[in-house]
N, C-alpha and C positions, 0 to 999 in steps of 0.2 A: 496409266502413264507413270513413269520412273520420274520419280525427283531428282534434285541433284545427288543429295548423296548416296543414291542407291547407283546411278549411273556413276558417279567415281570411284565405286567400290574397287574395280580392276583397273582402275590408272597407278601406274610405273610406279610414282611415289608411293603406294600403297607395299608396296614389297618391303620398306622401312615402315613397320608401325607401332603404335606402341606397345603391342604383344610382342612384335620382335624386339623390342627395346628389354623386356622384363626378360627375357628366351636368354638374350646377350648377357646382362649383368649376372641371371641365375648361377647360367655357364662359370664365369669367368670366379667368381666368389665361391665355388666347389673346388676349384683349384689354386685360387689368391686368396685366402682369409682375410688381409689388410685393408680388399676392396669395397671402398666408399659406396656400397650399392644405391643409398638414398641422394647422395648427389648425381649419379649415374641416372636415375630416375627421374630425375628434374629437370632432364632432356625434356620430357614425354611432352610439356606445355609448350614446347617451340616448333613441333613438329610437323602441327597440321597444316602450319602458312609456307611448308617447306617442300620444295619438288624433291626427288627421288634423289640429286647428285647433292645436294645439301644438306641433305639428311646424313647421308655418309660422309663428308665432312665435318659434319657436327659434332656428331658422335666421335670420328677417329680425333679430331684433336681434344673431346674429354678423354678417352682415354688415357690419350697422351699426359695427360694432367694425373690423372690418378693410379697410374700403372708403374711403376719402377722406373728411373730414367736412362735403366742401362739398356741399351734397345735391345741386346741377348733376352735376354730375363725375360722384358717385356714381351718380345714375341714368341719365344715358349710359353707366356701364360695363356695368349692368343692360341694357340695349336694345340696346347692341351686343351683349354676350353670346348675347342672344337669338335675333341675328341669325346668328350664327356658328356656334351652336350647335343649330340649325333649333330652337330650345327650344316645347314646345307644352302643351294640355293643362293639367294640375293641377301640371307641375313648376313653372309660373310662377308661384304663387299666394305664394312668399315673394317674389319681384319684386311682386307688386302689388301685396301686402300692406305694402311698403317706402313707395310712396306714401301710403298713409292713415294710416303711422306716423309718418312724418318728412316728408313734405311738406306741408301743411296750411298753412302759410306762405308757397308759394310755387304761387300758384293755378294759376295759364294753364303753366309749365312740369308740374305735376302731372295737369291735365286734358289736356294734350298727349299726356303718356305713356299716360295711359290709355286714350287711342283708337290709340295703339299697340298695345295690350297687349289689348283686348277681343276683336278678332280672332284673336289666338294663343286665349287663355285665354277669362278675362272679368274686367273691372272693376266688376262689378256691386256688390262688398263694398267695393273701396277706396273709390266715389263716396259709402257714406255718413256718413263724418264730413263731409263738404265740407257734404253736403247740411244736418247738421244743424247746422253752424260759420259755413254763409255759406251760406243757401238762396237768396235773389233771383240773388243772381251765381250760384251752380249750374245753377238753372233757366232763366235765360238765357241762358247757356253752351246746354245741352240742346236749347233752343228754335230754334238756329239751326243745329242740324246732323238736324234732325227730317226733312230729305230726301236725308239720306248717301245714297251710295250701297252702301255697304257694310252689309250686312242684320246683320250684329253692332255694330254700331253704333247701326243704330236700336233693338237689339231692347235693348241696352245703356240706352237710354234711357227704356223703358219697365220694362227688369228691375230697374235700380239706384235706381229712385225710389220702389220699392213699401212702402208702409208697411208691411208684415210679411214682408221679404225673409228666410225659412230660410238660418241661419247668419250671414244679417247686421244681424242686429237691426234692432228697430223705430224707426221717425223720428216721433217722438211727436206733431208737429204736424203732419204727413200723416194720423195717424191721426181726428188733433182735428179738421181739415181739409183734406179730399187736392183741393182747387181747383187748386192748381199742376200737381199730377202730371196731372189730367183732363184740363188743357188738353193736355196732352205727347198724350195717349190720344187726343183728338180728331180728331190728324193722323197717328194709325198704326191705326185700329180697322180699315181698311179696305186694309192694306197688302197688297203680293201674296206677299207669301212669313207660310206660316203660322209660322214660329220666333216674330217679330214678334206676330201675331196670338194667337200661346200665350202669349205675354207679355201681352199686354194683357189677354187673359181672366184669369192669376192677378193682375194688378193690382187688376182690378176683384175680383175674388173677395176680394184683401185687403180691398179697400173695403166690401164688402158685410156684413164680420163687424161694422162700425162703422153703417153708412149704409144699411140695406137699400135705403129708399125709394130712397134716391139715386141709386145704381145701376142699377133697375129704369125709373125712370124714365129716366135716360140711353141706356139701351137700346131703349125704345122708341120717342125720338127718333129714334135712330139707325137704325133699323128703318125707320121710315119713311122715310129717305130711301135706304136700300140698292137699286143696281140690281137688277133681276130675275135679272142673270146671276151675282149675287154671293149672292145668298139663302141656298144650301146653305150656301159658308163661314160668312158670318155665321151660322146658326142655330148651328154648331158652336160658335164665340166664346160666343154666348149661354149655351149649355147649359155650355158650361165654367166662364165668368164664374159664371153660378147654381149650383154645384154645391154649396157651403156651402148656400146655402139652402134648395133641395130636398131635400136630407139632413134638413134641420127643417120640412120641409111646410109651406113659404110659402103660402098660397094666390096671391099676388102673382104670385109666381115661375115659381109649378107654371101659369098663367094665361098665360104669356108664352110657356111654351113649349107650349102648347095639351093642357095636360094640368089634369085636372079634381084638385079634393084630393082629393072622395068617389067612388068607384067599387065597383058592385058588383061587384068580382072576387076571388075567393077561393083560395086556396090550397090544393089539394087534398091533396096530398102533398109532403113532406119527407122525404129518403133521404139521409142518409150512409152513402159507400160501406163497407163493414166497415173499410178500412182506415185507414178516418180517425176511427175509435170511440177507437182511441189512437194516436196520432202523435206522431213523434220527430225531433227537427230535424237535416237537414233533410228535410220530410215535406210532403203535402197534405193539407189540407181540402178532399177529394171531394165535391158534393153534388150531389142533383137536385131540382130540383121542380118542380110543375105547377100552373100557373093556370086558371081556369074563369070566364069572362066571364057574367055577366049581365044586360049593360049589351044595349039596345033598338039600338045603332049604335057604330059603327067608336069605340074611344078610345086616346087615347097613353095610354101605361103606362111610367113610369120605376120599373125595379127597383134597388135595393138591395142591400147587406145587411151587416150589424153583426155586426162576431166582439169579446166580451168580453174582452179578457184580462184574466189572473186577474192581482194588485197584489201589493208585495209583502206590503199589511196583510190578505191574502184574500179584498179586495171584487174586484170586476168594475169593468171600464171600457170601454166600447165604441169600438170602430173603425169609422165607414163608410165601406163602397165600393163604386164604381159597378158593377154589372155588367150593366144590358142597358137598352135604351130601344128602343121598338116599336110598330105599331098592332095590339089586337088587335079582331075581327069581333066582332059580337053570338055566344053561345054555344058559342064559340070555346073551345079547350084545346091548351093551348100548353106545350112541356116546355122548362127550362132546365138545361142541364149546366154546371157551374162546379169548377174544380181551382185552388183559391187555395194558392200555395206561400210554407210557413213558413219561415223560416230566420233566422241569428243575422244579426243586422244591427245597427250602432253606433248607432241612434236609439230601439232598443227594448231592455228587459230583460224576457225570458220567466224564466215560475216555471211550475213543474210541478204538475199537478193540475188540476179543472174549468174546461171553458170553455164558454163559448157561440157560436150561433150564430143572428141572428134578421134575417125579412125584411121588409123597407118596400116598397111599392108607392106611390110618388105621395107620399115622407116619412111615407106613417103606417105605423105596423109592424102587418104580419097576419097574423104566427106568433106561435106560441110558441117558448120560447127553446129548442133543442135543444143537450142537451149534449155535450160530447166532451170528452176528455185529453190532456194535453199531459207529454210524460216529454221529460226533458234528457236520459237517460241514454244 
């Protein structure tokens, strides 16, 4: 049995620790002599009560304090450090989080840095106050580097405009309007490297919580002009892009990627394995089940499926998640085995006691809810 601190070992905030704290100040005093390293260090005691985005705030506004106040200076000592310090990864995140703190004034040397620093890390968080402070100039900053050669760069372009970018807040008038960001997407939906191309599907996918039409219809554009030898990537993007909406039974949607809303297929069986009747983190939800076709000809079938967790006022709230997409034959019986793993993570809070578990076929759900437990202990 894992204690607690052995199971936090890989939580989020652990990407700031205080090894990376000692890694940062090393760096930075090889190229700043002046620098405070032992107050730099005295970070290290505030650390451990602190999640991962607080951390990098921490830290960027001691810097701020002990780095030079001319913000040039300061962030060439940032860049060399990084240089010197082969610095990679999430340790950079109070470097690029220094930009969208105290650069915002000084455009072209900030955007500079940041295509410095996307390739180490990602700038995808620092780009959007610019975007929401001065969007024409942002966006056509973006628009002329849309054929880097460097595929963190492009992907940078497509990640940091998203209007519902996880951990970096939303760009309110993306949301109202994402025409700017679409054109950016115009000239990457078709890029050769998929990092790029996952990018663009969660762009659209933000788009489509606001826009469904919008987005479905851009994809069918699109579609129609995709080479023959490009088809399988593209359907990938599609089905990623749609994922929000197939999870709510678009018929649009579910249409686009040649799968019908109504289907006669049934659900024969549902079997959690005994060992997931009570489950303790961290643990699996074991299940099996079988479908039974009684459709006249071959049909796509996007599975699902929705685990409830329990709140802490004792209602339920569902989760969906993807787990299989297929053709199946006329009368066809088809088993799927699935082992979804629980565990504690910084974006959830689990409560102990009933949960569920239910299955969508095509967004419509065609189970009943099957329950199972959940013990912290």
């Amino acid at each position: 049995m894992k204690n607690n601190n052995e199971e936090n070992e890989k939580a989020f905030k652990n990407f700031i620790s205080e090894e990376v704290l000692d890694k940062l100040g090393s760096a930075i005093l090889k190229v700043y002599p002046n620098f405070k390293l032992m107050d730099f260090q005295i970070l290290k005691k505030n650390l451990k009560s602190l999640e991962l985005k607080q951390r990098v705030e921490l830290i960027c506004a001691k810097l701020f304090k002990l780095l030079p106040q001319d913000y040039k200076i300061a962030l060439g000592i940032l860049i060399d450090a990084t240089r010197v310090g082969d610095l990679r990864g999430f340790e950079l995140w109070p470097f690029t989080h220094y930009i969208n703190s105290y650069g915002l004034n000084d455009f072209t040397k900030s955007m500079e840095a940041m295509m410095f620093f996307t390739p180490r890390f990602t700038a995808e968080f620092s780009i959007r106050p610019f975007l929401k402070n001065n969007p024409e100039e942002t966006y056509n900053w973006l628009t002329k580097l849309i054929s880097h050669p460097d595929v963190h760069i492009r992907r940078w372009i497509s990640e940091g405009t998203r209007p519902r970018l996880p951990w970096g807040g939303n760009i309110e008038h993306a949301i109202k309007n994402p025409k700017a960001g679409l054109l950016l997407l115009e000239k990457l939906y078709l890029d050769s490297e998929i990092y790029v191309r996952k990018s663009v599907a969660n762009h659209l996918n933000d788009i489509s919580k606001d826009h469904p039409h919008l987005v479905i219809n851009i994809l069918k554009k699109w579609n129609k002009s995709v080479a023959p030898d490009f088809k399988v990537q593209f359907q990938w993007l599609m089905r990623h892009a749609l994922r929000t909406l197939i999870k709510k039974g678009d018929l649009n949607a579910l249409e686009l990627m040649g799968a019908k809303g109504n289907l006669n297929i049934k659900v024969s069986d549902i079997i959690l394995n005994q060992s997931s009747q009570k489950i303790s983190l961290p643990g699996y939800l074991d299940f099996t089940l079988t479908l039974g076709s009684k459709e006249k000809k071959v049909e796509k079938v996007i599975i699902d499926y929705a685990i409830y967790y329990k709140k802490k006022n004792g209602l339920h709230a569902p989760k969906v998640y993807k787990l299989k997409s297929f053709l199946i034959e006329p009368n066809k019986k088809i088993v799927i085995e699935k082992k979804h793993l629980l565990k504690k993570i910084t974006t959830r809070k689990f409560y102990p006691g009933e949960h569920f578990l239910e299955i969508q076929l095509n967004g419509k759900k065609i189970s009943k809810k099957i329950s199972w437990n959940l013990s912290l202990k």
